[in-house]
N, C-alpha and C positions, 0 to 999 in steps of 0.2 A: 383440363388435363392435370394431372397429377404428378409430381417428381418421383421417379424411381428410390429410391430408398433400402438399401441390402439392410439386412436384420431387424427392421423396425417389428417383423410380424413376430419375430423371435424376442421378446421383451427381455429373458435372463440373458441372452447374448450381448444383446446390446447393449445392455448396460453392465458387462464384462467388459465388453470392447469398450466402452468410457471409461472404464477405471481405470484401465492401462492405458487409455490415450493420458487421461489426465493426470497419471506418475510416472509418463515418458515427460510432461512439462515439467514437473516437479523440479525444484533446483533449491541447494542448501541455502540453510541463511550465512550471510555474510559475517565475518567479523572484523571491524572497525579496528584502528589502532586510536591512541587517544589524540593524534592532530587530528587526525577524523571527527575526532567525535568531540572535541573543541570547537572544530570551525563550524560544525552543524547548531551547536549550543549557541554562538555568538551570532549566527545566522536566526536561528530560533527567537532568539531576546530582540533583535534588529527587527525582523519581521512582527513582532508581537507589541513594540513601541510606535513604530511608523505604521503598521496597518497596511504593509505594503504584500500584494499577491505573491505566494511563492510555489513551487515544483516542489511537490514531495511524491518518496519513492520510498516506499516502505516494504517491509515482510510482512505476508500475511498467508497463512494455511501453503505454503510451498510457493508463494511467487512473489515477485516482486511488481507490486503496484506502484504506476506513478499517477496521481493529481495533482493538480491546482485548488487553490485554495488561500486561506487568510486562514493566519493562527489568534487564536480565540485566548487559549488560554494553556498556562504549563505551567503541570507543577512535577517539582522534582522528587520530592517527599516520596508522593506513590508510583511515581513513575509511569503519567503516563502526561498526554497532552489532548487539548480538543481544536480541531479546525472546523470550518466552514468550507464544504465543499463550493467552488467558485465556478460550477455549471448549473446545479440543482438546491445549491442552500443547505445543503442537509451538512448535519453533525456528525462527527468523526471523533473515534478517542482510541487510535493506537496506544499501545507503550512505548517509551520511550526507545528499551532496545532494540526495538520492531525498525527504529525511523532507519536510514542507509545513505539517507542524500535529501538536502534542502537545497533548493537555489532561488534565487530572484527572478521573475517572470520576465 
């Protein structure tokens, strides 16, 4: 048996109808004040000395992503950083203004 599916036969529709599902999700990027964006920095160096698992939630193309992960490495210079995704291993390198929120696992 096969799942019903409305517009799949119609291919420009339904991928009309994704576009607007997925800029009904869309949401602005945030802007941080700088206790904000202190405590994320001293969170950053903390996790980055100790090696210890953290929650990051960053912007990325209209949403807000959250992972786990281990920070690898920051530099401030170009603004960006690298983690270690902590499900899959893989490499990550937001910019910095992208990041919204670190915490401690």
């Amino acid at each position: 048996m096969k799942k019903w599916r409305p517009f799949v036969t119609m291919p420009e529709q339904y991928r009309g109808l994704q576009e607007i599902i997925n800029k009904q999700v869309e949401v602005a990027q945030l802007v941080l004040t700088e206790e904000q964006m202190e405590q994320i920095n001293f969170t950053l160096i903390e996790a980055l000395h100790t090696n210890k698992q953290v929650y990051l939630t960053y912007y990325k193309q209209g949403q807000c992503i959250t992972e786990t992960g281990f920070i690898q490495f920051v530099n401030t210079l170009e603004d960006l950083f690298v983690f270690i995704d902590g499900v899959f291993g893989l490499k990550h390198r937001p910019r910095l203004i992208e990041l919204l929120d670190v915490r401690f696992v």
